[in-house]
C-alpha positions as CSV (number, residue, x, y, z in Angstrom):
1,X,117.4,86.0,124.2
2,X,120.4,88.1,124.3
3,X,118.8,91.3,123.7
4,X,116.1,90.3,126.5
5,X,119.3,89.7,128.7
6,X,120.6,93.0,127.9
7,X,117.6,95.1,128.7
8,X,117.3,93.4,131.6
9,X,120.9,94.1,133.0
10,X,120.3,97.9,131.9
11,X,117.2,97.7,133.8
12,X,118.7,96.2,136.8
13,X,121.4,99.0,137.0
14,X,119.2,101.8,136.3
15,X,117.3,101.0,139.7
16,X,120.1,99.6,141.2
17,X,121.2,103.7,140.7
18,X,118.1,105.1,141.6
19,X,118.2,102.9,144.9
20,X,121.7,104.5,145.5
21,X,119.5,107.9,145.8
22,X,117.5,107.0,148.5
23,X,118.0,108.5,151.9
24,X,120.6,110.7,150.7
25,X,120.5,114.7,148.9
26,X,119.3,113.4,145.7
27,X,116.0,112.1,147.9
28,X,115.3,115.4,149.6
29,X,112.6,116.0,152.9
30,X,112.7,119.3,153.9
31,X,112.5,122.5,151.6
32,X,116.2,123.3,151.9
33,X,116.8,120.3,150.7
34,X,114.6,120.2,148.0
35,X,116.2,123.8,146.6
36,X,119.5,122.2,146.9
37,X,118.9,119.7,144.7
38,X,117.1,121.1,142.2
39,X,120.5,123.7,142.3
40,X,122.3,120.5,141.6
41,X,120.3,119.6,138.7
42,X,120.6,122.4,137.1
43,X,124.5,122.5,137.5
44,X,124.6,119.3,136.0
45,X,122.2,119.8,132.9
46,X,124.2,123.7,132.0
47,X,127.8,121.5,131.8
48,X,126.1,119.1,130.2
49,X,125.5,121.3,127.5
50,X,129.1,121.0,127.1
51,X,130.1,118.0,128.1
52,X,128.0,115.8,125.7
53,X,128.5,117.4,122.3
54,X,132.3,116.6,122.8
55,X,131.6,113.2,123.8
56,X,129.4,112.9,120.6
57,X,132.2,115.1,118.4
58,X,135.4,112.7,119.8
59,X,133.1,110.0,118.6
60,X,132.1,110.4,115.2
61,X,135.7,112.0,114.6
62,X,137.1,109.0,115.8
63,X,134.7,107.0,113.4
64,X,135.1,109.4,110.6
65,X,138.7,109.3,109.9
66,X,139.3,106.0,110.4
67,X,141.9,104.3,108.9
68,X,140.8,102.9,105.2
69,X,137.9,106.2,105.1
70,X,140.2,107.3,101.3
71,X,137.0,109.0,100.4
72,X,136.9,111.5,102.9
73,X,138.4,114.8,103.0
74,X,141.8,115.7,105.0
75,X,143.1,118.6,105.1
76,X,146.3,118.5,107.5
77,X,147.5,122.5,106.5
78,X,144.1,123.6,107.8
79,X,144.7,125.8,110.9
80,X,141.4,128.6,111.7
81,X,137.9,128.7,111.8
82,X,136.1,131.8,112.8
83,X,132.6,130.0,113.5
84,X,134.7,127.2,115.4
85,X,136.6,129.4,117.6
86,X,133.3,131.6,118.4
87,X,131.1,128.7,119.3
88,X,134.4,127.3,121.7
89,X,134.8,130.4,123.3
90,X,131.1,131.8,123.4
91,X,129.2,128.5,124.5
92,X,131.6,128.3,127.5
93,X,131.3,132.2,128.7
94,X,127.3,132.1,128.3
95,X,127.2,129.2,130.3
96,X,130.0,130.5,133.1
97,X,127.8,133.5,133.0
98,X,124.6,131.9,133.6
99,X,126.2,129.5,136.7
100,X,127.6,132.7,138.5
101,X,123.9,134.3,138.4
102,X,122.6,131.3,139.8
103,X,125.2,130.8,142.1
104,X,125.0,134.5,143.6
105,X,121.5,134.0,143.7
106,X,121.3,130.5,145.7
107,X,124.1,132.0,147.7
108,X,121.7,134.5,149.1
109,X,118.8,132.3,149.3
110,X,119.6,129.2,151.1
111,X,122.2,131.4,153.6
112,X,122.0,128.9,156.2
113,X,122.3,131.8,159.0
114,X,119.3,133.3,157.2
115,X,115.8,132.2,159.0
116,X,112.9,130.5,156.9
117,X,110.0,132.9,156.1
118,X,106.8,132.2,156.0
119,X,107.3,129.2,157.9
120,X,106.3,130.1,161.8
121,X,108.1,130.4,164.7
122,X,111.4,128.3,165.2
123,X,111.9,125.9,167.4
124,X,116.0,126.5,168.7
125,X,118.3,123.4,169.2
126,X,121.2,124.0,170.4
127,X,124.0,121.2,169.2
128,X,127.9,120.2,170.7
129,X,129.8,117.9,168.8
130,X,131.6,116.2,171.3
131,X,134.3,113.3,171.1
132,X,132.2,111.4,169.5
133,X,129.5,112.0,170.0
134,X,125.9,114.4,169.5
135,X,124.7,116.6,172.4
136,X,121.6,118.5,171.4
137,X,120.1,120.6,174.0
138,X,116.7,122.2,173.7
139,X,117.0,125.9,175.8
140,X,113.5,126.6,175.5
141,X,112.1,123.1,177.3
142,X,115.4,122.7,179.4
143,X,116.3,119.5,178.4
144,X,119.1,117.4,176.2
145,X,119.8,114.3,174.5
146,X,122.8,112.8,173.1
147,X,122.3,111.2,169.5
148,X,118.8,111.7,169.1
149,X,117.2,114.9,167.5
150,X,113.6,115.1,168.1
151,X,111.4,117.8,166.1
152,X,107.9,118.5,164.9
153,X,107.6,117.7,160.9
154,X,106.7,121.6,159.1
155,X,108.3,123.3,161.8
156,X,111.5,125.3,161.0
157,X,114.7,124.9,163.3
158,X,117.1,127.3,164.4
159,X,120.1,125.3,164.8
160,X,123.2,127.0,167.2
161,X,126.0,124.9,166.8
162,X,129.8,124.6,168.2
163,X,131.6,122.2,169.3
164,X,133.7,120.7,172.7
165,X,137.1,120.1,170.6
166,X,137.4,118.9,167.0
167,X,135.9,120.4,164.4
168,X,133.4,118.6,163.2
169,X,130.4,119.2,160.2
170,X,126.9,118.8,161.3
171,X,125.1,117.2,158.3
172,X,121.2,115.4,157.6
173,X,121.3,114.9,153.8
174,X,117.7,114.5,153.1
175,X,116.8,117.9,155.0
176,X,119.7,120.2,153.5
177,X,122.9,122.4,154.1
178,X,125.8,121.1,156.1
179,X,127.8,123.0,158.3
180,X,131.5,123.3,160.8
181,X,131.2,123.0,164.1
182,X,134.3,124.5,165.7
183,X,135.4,124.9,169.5
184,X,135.2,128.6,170.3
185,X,132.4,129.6,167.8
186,X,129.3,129.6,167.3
187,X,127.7,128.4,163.9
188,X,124.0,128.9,162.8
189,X,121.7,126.1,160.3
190,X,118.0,126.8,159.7
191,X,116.2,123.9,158.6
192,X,112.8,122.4,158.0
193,X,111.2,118.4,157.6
194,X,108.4,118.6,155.3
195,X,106.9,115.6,156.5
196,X,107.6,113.1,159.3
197,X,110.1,110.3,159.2
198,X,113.7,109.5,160.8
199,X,116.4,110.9,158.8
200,X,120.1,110.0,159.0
201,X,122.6,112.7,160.6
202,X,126.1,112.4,161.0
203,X,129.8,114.3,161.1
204,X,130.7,115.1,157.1
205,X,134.4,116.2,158.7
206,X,136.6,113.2,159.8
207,X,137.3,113.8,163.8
208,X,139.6,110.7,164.8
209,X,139.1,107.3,165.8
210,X,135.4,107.5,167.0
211,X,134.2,109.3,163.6
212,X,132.5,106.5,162.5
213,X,130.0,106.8,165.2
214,X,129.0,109.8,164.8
215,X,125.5,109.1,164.2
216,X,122.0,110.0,165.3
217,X,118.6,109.9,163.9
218,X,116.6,113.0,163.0
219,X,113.1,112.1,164.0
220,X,110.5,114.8,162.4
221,X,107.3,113.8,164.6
222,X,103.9,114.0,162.7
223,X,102.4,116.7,165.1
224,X,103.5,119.3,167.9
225,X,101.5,117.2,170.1
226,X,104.2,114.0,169.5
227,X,107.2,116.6,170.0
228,X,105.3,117.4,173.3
229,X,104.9,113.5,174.3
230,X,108.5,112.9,173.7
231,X,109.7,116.0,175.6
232,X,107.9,114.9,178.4
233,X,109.3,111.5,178.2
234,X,112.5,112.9,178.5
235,X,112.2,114.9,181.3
236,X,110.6,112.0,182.7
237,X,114.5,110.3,183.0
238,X,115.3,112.7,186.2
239,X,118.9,112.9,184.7
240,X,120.4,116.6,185.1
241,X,123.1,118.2,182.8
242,X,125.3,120.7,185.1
243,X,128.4,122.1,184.2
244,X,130.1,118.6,186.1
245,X,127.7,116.5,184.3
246,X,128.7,117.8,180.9
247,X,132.5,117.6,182.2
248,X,131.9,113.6,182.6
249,X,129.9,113.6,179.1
250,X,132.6,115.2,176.9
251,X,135.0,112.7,177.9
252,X,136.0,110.4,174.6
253,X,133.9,107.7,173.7
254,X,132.9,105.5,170.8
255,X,129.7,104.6,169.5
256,X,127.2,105.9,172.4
257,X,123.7,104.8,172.9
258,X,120.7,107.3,172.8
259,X,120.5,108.8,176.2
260,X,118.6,111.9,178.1
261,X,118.8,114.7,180.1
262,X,115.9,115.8,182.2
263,X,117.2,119.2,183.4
264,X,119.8,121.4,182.0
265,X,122.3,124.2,183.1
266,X,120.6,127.3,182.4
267,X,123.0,128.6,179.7
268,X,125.4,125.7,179.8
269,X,125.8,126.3,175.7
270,X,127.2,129.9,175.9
271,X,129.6,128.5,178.3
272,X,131.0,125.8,176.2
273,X,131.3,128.2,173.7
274,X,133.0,131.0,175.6
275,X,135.6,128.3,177.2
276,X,138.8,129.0,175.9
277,X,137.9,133.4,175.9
278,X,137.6,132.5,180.0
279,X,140.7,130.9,180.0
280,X,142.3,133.2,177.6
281,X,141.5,136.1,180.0
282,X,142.3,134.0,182.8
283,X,146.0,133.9,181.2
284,X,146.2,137.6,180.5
285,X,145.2,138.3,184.4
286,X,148.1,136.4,185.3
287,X,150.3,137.6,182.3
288,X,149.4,141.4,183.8
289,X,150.0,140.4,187.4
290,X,154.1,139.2,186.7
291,X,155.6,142.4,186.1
292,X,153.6,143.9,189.0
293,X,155.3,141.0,191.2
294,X,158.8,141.2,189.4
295,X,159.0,145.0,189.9
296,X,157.9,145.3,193.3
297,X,160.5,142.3,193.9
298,X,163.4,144.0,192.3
299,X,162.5,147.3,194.2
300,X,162.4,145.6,197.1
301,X,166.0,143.9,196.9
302,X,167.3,147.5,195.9
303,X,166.6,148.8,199.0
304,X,167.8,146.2,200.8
């Protein structure tokens, strides 16, 4: 009876683990994704080659010389071992080694500012964190939504990213990389759902009291014909996105519903981006224009 109960607690935890996995990077949907964790896998396994033997070593070390083990050998004035100190130091090198190769080589591979090949055309989404909220604007159909990404499963996605204030992290687990988006720049993700589903997105970079709500689904849609459908439905809304509009949007708020935007500012994202350049040359126009005034002032007086 009590080994039955045993078995099954250690059953119970095992899935109760492998439940923990679901939904998240461990339970990848897009090829990104998929390369990223089998990265992690192997990271894992290679320090595991390390990390286990000592585990097993402390162990029966601990067990061997136990107090009342007479019989066994100890030999307190030992001090060197050749093969010891060989193994510690080459086991630890190889495996450094071997890490760094694949590290330079999935450094180059999954560059998220590096396009899929092979995959087709991209479809481009450009994405604002605001305070707190998503705005994803699609350039090529003219419209936007807030907390709702909409794409076609199989297609790759050029993702532009940057953000209205805070720096924030743009992040969908199942489908792959993370990455910042910060006021003034412009950050790039490419990305790909290998089937269809709703995946979980949110901000990975706390942002203030509204982080929480950071949240949106992103819905990979079965064909291009369903992408289409739900374009139309948003443009069906008859809500516009001017610069004014946007002005009113990026006002703080907490927890937003799903809403649309039927028409959109013709390069509205280049704008928010380039906001605080505009203003920065707006103060060097008027930083040039004071000694102009002072001189001409002081010139002025003199000849008076």
């Amino acid at each position: 009876m009590l080994n039955r109960n045993l078995c099954n607690s250690a059953l119970g935890t095992l899935l109760l683990a492998l439940t923990g996995c679901k939904g998240g990077v461990l339970d990848p949907k897009g090829q990104i994704g998929i390369d990223e964790k089998n990265l992690i896998i192997i990271a894992t396994v290679l320090m595991l080659i390390v990390v286990i033997p000592v585990i097993v070593m402390t162990l029966y070390f601990a067990w061997k010389y136990r107090d009342g083990q007479d019989h066994e050998v100890y030999a307190p004035k030992w001090a060197h071992s050749t093969k010891i100190e060989a193994a510690v130091w080459a086991i630890p090198i190889v495996i450094v080694i071997i890490l760094g190769v694949i590290t330079w080589q999935s450094t180059q591979e999954l560059d998220p500012y590096k396009p899929l090949e092979g995959k087709g055309e991209h479809l481009t989404v450009e994405v604002v964190s605001l305070n707190w909220k998503w705005l994803f604007i699609y350039p090529e159909q003219g419209i936007a939504s807030v907390n709702e990404l909409v794409f076609p499963a199989n297609v790759p996605v050029e993702y532009k990213i940057t953000s209205q204030s805070t720096m924030n992290s743009f992040f969908i687990p199942q489908l792959g990389s993370q990455i910042y988006s910060m006021a003034g720049m412009e950050t790039k993700l490419h990305l790909i759902a290998n089937e269809p589903g709703t995946f979980k997105g949110f901000s990975a970079n706390y942002s203030g009291a509204g982080f929480t709500g950071m949240k949106f689904n992103a819905i990979a849609t079965p064909t291009q014909a369903d992408f289409d459908t739900w374009v139309n439905k948003v443009k069906s809304q008859k809500n516009t996105l001017y610069k004014a509009d946007y002005d009113a949007l990026a006002q703080p708020s907490e927890n937003n519903p799903v809403s649309y935007f039927s028409d959109v500012e013709e390069g509205l994202f280049h704008t928010i981006v380039m906001k605080y350049m505009q203003a920065h040359g707006d103060m060097n126009k008027k930083h040039k224009a004071l000694p102009e005034h002072s001189g001409h002032t002081m010139h002025s007086e003199g000849e008076e």
